[in-house]
Backbone and ligand atoms as CSV (ligand in chain L), in Angstrom:
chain,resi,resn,atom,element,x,y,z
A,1,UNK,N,N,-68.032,54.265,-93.786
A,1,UNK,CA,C,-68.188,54.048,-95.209
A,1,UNK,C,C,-66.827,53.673,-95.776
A,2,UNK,N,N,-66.724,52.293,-96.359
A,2,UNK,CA,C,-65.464,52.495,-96.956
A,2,UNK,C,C,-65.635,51.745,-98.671
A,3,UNK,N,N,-64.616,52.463,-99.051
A,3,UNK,CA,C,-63.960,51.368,-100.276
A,3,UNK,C,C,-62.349,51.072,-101.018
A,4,UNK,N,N,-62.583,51.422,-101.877
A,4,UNK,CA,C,-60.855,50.714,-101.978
A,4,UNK,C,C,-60.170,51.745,-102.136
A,5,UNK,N,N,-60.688,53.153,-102.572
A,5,UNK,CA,C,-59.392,54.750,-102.593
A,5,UNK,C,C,-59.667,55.770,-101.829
A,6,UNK,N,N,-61.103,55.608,-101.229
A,6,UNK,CA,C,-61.600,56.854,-100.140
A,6,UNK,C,C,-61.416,57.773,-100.991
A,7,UNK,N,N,-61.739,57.921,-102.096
A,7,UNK,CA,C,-61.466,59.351,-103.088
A,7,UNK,C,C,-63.115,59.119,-104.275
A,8,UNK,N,N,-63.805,58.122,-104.528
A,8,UNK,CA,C,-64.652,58.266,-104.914
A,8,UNK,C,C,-66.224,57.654,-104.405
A,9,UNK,N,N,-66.066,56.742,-104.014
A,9,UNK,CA,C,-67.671,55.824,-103.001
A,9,UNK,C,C,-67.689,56.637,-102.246
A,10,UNK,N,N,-66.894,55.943,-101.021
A,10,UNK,CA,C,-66.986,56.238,-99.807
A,10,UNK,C,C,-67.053,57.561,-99.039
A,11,UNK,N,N,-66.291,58.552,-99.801
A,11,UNK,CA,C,-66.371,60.154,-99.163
A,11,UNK,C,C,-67.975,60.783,-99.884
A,12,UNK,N,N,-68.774,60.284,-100.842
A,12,UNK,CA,C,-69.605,60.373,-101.357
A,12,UNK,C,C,-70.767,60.205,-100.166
A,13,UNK,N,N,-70.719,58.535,-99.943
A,13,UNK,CA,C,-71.410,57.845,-98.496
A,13,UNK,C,C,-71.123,58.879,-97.558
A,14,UNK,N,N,-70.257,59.307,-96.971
A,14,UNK,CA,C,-70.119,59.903,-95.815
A,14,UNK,C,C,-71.154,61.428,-96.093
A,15,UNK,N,N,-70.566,62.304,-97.234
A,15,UNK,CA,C,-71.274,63.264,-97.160
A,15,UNK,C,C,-72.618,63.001,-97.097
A,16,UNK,N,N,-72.879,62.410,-97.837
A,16,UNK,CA,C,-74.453,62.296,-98.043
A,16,UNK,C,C,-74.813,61.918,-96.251
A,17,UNK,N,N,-74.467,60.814,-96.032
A,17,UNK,CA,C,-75.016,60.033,-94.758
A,17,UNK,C,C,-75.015,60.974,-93.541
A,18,UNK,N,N,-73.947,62.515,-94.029
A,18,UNK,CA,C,-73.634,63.172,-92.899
A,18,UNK,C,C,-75.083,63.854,-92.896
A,19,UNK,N,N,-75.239,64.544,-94.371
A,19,UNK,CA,C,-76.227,65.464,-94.182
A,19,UNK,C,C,-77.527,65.073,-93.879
A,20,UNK,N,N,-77.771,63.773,-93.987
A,20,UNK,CA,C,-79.229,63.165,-93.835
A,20,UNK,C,C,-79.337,63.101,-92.255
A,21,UNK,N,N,-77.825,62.650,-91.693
A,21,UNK,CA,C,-77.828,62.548,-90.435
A,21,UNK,C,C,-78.173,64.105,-89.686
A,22,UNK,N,N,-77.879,65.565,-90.414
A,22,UNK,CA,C,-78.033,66.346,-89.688
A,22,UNK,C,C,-79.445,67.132,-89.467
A,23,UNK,N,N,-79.918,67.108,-90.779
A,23,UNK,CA,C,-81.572,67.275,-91.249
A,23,UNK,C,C,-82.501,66.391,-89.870
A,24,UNK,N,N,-81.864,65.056,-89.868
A,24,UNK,CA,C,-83.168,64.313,-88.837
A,24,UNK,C,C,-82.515,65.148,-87.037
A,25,UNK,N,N,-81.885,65.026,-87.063
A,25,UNK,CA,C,-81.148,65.992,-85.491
A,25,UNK,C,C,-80.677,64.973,-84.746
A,26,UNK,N,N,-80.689,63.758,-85.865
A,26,UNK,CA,C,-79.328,62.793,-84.795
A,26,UNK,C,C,-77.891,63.387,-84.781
A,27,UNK,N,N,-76.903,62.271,-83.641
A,27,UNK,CA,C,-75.731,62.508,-83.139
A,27,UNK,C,C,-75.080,61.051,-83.422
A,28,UNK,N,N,-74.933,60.889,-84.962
A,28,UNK,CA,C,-74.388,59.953,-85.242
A,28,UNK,C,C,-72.731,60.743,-85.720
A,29,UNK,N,N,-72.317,59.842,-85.657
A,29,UNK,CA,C,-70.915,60.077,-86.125
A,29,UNK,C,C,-70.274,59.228,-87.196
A,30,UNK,N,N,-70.346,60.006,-88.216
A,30,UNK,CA,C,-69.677,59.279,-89.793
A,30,UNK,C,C,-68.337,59.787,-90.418
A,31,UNK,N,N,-67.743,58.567,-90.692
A,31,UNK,CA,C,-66.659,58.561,-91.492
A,31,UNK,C,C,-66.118,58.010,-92.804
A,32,UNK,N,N,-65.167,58.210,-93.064
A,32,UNK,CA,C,-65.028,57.185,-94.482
A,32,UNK,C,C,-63.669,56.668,-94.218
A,33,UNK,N,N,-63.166,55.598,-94.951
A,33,UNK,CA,C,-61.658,55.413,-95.535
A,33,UNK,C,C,-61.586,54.472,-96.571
A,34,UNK,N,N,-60.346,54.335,-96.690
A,34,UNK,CA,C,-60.055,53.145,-98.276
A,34,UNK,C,C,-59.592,52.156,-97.492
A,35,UNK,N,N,-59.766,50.430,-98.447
A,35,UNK,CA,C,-58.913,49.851,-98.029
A,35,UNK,C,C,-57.622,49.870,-98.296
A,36,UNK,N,N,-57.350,50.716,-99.047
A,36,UNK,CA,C,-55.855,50.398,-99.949
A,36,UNK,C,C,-55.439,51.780,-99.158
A,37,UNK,N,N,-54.244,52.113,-99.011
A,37,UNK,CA,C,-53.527,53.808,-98.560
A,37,UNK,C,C,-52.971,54.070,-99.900
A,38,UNK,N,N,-53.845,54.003,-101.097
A,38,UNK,CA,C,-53.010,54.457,-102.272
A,38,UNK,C,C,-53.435,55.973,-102.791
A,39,UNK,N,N,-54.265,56.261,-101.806
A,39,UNK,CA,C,-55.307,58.499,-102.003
A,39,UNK,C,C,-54.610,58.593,-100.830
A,40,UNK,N,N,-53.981,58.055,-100.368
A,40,UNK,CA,C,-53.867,58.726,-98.207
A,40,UNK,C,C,-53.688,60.363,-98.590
A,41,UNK,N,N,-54.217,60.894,-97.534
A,41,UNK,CA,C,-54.279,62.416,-98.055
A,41,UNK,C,C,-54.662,63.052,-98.713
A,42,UNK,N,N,-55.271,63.104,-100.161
A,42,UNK,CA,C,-55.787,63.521,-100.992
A,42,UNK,C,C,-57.283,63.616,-100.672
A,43,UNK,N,N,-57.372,64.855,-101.470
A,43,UNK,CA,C,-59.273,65.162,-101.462
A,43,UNK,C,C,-59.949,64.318,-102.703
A,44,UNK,N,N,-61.092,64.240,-102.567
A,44,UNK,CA,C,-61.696,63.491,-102.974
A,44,UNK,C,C,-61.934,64.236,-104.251
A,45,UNK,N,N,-62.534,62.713,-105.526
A,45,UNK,CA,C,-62.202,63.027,-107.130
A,45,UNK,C,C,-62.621,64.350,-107.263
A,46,UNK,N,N,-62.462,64.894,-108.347
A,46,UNK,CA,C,-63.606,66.496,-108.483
A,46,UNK,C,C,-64.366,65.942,-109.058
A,47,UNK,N,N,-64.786,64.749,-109.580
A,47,UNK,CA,C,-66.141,64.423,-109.963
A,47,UNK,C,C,-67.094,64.402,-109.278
A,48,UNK,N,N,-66.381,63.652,-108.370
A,48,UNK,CA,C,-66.914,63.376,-106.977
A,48,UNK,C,C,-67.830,64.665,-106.205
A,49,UNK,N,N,-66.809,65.867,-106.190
A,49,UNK,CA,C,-67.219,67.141,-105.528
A,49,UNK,C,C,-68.051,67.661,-106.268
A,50,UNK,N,N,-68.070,67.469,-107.220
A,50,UNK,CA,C,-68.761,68.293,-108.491
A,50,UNK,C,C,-70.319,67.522,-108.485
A,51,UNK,N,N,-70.772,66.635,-108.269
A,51,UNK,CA,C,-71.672,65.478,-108.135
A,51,UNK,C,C,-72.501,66.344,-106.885
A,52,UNK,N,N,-71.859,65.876,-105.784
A,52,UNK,CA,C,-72.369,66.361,-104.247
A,52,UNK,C,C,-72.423,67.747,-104.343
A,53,UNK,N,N,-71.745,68.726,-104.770
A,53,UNK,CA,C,-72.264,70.180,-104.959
A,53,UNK,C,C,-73.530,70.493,-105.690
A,54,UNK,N,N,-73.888,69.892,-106.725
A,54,UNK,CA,C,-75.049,69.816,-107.451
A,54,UNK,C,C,-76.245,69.523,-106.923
A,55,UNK,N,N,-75.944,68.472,-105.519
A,55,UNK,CA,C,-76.946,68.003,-104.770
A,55,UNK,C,C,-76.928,68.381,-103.457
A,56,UNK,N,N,-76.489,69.702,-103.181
A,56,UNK,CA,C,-76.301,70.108,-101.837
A,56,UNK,C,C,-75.340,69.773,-101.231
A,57,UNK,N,N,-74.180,68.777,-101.000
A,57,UNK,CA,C,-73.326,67.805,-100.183
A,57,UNK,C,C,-72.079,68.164,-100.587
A,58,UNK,N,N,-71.596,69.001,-100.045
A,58,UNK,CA,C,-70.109,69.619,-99.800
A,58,UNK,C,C,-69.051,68.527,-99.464
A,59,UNK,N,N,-68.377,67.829,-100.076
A,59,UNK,CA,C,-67.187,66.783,-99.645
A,59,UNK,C,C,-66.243,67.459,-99.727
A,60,UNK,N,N,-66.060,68.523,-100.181
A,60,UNK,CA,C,-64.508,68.870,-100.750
A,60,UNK,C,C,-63.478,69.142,-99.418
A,61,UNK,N,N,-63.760,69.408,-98.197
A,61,UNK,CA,C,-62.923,69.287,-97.442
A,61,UNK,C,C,-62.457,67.824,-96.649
A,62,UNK,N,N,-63.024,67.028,-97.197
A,62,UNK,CA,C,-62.678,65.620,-97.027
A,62,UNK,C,C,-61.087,65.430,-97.556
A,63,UNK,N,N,-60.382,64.303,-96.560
A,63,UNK,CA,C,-59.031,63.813,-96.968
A,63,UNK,C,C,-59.097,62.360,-96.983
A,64,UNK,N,N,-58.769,61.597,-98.016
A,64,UNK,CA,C,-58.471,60.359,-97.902
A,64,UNK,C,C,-57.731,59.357,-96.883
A,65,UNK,N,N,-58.157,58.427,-96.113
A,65,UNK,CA,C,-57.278,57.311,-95.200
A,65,UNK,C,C,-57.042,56.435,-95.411
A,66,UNK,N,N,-56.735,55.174,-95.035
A,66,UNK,CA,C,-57.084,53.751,-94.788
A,66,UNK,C,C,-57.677,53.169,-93.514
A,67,UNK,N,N,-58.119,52.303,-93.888
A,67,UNK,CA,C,-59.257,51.797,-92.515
A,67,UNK,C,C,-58.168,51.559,-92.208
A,68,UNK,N,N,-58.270,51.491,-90.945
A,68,UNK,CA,C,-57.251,50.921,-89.336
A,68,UNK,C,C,-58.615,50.459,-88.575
A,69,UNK,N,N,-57.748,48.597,-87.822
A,69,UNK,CA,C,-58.431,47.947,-87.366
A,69,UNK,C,C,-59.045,48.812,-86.157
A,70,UNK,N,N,-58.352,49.888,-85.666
A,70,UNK,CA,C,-59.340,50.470,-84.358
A,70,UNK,C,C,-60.626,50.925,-84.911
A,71,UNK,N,N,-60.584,51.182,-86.014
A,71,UNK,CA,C,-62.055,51.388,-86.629
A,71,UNK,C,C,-63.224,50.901,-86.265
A,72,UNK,N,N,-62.898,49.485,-85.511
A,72,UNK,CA,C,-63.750,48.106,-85.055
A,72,UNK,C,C,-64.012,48.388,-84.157
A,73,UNK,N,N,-63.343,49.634,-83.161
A,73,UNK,CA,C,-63.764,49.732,-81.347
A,73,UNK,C,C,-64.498,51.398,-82.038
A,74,UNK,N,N,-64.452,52.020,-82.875
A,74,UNK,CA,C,-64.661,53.418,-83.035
A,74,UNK,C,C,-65.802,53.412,-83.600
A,75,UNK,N,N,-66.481,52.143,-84.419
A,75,UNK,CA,C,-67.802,52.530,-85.051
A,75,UNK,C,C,-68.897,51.042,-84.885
A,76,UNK,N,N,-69.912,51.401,-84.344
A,76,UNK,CA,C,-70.614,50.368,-84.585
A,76,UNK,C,C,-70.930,49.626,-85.965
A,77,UNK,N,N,-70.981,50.553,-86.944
A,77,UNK,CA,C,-71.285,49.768,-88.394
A,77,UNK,C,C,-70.217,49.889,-89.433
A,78,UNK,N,N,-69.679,49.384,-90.142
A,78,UNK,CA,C,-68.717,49.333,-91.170
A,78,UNK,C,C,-69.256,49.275,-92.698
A,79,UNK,N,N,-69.359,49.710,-92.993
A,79,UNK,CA,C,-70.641,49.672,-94.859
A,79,UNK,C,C,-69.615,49.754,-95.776
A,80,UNK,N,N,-69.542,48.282,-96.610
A,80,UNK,CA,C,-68.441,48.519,-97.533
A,80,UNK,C,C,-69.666,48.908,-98.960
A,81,UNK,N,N,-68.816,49.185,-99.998
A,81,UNK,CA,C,-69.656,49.297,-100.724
A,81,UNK,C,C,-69.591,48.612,-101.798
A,82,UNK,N,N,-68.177,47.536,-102.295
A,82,UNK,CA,C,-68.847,46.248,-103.051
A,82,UNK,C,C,-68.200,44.911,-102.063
A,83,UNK,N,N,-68.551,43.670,-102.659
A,83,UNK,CA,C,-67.787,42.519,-101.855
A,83,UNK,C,C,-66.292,42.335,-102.058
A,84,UNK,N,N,-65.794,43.159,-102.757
A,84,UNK,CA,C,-64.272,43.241,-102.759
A,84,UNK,C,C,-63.872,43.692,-101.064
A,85,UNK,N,N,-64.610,45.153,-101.405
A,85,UNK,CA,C,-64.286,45.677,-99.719
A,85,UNK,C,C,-64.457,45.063,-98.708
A,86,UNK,N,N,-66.222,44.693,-98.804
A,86,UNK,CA,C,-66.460,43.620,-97.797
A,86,UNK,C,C,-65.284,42.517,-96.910
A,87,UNK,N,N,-64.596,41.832,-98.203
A,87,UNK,CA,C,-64.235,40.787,-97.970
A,87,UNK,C,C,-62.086,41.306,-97.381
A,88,UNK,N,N,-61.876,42.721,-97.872
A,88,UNK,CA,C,-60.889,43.206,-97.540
A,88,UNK,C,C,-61.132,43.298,-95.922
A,89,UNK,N,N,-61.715,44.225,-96.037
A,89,UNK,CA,C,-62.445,44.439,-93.637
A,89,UNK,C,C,-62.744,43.657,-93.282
A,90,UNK,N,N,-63.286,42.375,-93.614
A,90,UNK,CA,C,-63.255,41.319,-92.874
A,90,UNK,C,C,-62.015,40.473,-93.165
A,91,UNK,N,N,-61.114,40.330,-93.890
A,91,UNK,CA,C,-59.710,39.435,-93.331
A,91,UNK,C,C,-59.424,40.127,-92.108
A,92,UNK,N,N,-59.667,41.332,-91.686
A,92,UNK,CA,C,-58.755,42.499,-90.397
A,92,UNK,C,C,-59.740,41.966,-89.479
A,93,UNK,N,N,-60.295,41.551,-89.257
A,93,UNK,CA,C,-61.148,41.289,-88.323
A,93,UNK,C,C,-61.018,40.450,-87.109
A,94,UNK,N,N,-60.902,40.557,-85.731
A,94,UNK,CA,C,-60.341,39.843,-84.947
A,94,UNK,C,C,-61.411,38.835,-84.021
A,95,UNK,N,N,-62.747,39.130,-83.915
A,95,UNK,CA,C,-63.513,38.269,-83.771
A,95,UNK,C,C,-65.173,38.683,-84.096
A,96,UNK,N,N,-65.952,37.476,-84.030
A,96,UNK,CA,C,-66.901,37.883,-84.761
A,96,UNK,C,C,-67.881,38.908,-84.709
A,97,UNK,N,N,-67.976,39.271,-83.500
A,97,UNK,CA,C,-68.293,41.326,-82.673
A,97,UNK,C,C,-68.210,42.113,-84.348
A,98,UNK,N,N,-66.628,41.920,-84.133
A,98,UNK,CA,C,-66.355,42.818,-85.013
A,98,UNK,C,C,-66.803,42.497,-86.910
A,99,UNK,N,N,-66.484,41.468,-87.728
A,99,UNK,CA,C,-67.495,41.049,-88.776
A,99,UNK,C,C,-69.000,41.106,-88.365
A,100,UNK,N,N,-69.706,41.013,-87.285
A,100,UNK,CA,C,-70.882,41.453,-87.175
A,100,UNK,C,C,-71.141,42.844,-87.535
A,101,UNK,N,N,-70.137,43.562,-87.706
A,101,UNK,CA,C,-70.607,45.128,-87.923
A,101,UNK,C,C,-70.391,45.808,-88.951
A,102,UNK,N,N,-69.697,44.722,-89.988
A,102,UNK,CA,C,-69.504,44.603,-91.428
A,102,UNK,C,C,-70.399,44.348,-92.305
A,103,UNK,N,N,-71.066,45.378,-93.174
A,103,UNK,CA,C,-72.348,44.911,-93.649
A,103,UNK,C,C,-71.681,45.823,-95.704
A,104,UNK,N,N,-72.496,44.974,-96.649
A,104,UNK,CA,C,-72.596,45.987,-97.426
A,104,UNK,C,C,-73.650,46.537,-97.944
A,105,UNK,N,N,-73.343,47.977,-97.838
A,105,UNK,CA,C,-74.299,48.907,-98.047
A,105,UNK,C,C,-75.609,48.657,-98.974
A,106,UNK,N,N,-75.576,48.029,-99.934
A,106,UNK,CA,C,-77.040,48.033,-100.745
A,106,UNK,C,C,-77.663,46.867,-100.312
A,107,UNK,N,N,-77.178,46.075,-99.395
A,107,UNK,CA,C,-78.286,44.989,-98.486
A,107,UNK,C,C,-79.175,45.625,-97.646
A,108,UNK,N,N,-78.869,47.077,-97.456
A,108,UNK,CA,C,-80.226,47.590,-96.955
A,108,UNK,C,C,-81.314,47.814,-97.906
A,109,UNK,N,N,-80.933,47.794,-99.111
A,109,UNK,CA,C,-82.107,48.033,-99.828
A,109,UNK,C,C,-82.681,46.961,-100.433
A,110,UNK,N,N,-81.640,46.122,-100.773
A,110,UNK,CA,C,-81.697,45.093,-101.506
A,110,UNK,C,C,-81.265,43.177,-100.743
A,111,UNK,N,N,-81.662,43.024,-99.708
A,111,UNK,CA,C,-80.995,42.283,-98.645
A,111,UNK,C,C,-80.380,41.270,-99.185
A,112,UNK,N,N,-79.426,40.751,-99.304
A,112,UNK,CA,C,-78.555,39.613,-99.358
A,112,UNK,C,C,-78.451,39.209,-100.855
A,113,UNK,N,N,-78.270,40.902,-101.505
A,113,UNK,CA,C,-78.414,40.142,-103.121
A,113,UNK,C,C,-76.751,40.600,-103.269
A,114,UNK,N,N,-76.407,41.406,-102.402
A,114,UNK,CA,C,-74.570,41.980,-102.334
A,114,UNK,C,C,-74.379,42.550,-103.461
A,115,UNK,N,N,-75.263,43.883,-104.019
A,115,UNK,CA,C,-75.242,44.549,-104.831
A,115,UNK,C,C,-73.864,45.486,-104.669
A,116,UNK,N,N,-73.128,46.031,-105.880
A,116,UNK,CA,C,-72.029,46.373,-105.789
A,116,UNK,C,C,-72.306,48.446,-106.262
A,117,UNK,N,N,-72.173,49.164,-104.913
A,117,UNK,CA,C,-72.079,50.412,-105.749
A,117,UNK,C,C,-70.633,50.765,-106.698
A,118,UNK,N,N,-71.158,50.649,-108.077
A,118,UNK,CA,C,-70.287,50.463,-109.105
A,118,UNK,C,C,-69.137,51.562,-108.786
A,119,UNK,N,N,-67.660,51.336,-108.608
A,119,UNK,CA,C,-66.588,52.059,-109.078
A,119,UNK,C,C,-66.401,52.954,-110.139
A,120,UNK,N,N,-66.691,54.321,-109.970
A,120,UNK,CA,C,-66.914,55.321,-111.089
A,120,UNK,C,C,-65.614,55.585,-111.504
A,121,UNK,N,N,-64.774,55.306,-110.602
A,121,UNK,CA,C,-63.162,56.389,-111.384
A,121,UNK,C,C,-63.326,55.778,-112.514
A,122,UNK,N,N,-63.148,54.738,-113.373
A,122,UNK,CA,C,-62.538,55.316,-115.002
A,122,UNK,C,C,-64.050,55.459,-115.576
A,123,UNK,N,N,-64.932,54.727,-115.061
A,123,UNK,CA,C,-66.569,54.956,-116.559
A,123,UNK,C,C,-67.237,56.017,-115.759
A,124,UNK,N,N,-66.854,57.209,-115.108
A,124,UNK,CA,C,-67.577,57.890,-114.892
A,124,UNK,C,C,-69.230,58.101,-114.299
A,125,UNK,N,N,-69.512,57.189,-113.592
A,125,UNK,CA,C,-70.714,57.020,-113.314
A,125,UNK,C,C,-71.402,57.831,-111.670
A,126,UNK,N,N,-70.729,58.932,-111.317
A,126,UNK,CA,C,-71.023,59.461,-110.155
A,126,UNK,C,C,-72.442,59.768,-110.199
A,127,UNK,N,N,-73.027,60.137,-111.043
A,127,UNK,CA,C,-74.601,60.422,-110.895
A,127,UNK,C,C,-75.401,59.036,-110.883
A,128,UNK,N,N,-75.072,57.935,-111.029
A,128,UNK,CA,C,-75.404,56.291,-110.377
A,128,UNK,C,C,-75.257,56.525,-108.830
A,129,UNK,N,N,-74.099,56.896,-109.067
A,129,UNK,CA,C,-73.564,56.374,-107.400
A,129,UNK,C,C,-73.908,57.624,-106.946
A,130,UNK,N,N,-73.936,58.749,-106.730
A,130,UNK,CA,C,-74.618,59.175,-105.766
A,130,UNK,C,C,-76.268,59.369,-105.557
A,131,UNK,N,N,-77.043,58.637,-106.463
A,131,UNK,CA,C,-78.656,58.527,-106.461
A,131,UNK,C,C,-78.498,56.802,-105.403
A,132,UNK,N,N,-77.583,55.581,-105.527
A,132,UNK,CA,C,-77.814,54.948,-104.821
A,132,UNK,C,C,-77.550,55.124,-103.752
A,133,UNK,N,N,-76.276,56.052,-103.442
A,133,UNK,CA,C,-75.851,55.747,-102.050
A,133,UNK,C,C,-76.891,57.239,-101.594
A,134,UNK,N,N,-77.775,57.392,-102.082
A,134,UNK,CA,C,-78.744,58.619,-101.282
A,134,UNK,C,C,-79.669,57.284,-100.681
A,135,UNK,N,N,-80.091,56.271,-101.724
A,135,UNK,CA,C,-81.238,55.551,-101.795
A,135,UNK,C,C,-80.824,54.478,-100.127
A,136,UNK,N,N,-79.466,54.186,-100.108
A,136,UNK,CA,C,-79.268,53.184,-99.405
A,136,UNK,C,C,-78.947,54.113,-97.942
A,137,UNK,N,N,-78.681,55.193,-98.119
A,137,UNK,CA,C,-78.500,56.423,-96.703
A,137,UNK,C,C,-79.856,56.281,-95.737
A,138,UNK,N,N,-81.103,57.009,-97.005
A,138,UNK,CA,C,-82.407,57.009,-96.485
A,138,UNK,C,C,-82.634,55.968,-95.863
A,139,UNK,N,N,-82.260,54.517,-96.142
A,139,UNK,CA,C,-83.051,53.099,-95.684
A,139,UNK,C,C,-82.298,53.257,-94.347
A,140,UNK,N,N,-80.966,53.573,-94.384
A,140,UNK,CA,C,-79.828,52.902,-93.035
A,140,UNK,C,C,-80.523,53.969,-91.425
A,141,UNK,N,N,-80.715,55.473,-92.481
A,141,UNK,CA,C,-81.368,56.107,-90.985
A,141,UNK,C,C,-82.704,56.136,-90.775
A,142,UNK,N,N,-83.836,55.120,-91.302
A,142,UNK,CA,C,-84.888,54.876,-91.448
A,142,UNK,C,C,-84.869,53.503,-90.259
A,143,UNK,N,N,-83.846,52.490,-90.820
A,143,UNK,CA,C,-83.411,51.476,-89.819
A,143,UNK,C,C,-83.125,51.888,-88.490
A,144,UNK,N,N,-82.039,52.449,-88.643
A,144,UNK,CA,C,-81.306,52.525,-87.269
A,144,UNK,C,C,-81.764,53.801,-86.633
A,145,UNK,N,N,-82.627,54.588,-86.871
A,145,UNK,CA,C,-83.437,56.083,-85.887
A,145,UNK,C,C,-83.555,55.564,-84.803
A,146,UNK,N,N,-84.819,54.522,-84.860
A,146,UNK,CA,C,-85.799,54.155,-83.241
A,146,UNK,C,C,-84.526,53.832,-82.740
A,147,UNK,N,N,-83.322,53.662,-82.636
A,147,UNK,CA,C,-82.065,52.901,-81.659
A,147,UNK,C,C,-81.611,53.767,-80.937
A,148,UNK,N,N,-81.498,55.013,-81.606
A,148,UNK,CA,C,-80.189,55.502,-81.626
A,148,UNK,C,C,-80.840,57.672,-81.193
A,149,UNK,N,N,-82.256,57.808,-81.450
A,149,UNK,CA,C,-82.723,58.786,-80.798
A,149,UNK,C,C,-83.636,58.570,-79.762
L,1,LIG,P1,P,-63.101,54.436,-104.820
L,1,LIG,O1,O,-62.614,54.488,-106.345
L,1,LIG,O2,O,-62.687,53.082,-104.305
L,1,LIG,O3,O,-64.588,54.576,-104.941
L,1,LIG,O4,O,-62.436,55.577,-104.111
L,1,LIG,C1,C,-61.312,54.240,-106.770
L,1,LIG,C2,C,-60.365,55.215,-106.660
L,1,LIG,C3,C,-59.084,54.983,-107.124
L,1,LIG,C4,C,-58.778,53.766,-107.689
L,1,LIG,C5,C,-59.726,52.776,-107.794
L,1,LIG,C6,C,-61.005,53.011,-107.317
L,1,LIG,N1,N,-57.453,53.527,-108.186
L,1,LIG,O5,O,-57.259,52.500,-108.860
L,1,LIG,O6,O,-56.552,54.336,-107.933
């Protein structure tokens, strides 16, 4: 899961995607980071935590990163969450393997319309974003189950 501070989307995506992942009794393995290293280290917004506590989804021991291109040998899927990001992880990209595994996230719900889960830090919109990125979680392990159990 990434986006541009790993402090508000993306650690959101991960929790959620973790817990959906643990409820079905897969052995997927999820992560998050930013494209930018401007949170490196930092826990994620308290809006953020405050959001996912309300809905079961504990982030608060989450720390902020930046994607690193090994990311490309470490995960089969890459889910940005608007085309800013998108288009950040794919300049890093060294051949097309790897942009093949670059997708953004609300084309599962919405295919090829490159819907943007809106950036809450300044308008406050975490209860948007965490009802979509539940909506676009459900579709991704609905997709990818029969593969992968
Ligand atoms: P995120 O949100 O990309 O969802 O983590 C942002 C967090 C911080 C900033 C921008 C977006 N910032 O400008 O510092």
């Amino acid at each position: 899961m990434v986006c541009l501070g790993n402090i508000c989307r993306s650690p959101l995506a991960e929790g959620i995607l973790k817990a959906k992942v643990k409820e079905c009794g897969l052995s997927w393995s999820v992560d998050s980071a930013g494209t930018s290293n401007w949170h490196e280290g930092e826990h994620p917004d308290r809006r953020g935590v405050a959001i996912g506590l309300e809905n079961g989804v504990d982030i608060s021991h989450q720390r902020a990163r930046q994607f690193q291109v090994n990311d490309f040998d470490k995960f089969d899927l890459i889910l940005a969450m608007d085309s800013s990001n998108y288009h950040s992880i794919c300049s890093l990209t060294a051949n097309p393997a790897q942009t093949d595994k670059v997708k953004i996230i609300m084309n599962f719900l919405s295919p090829g319309k490159n819907i943007a889960v809106p950036d809450p830090y300044y308008d406050n919109r975490f209860p948007q974003v965490f009802e979509m990125l539940t909506r676009a979680c459900e579709k991704i392990i609905d997709y990818y189950r029969q593969d992968t159990n």
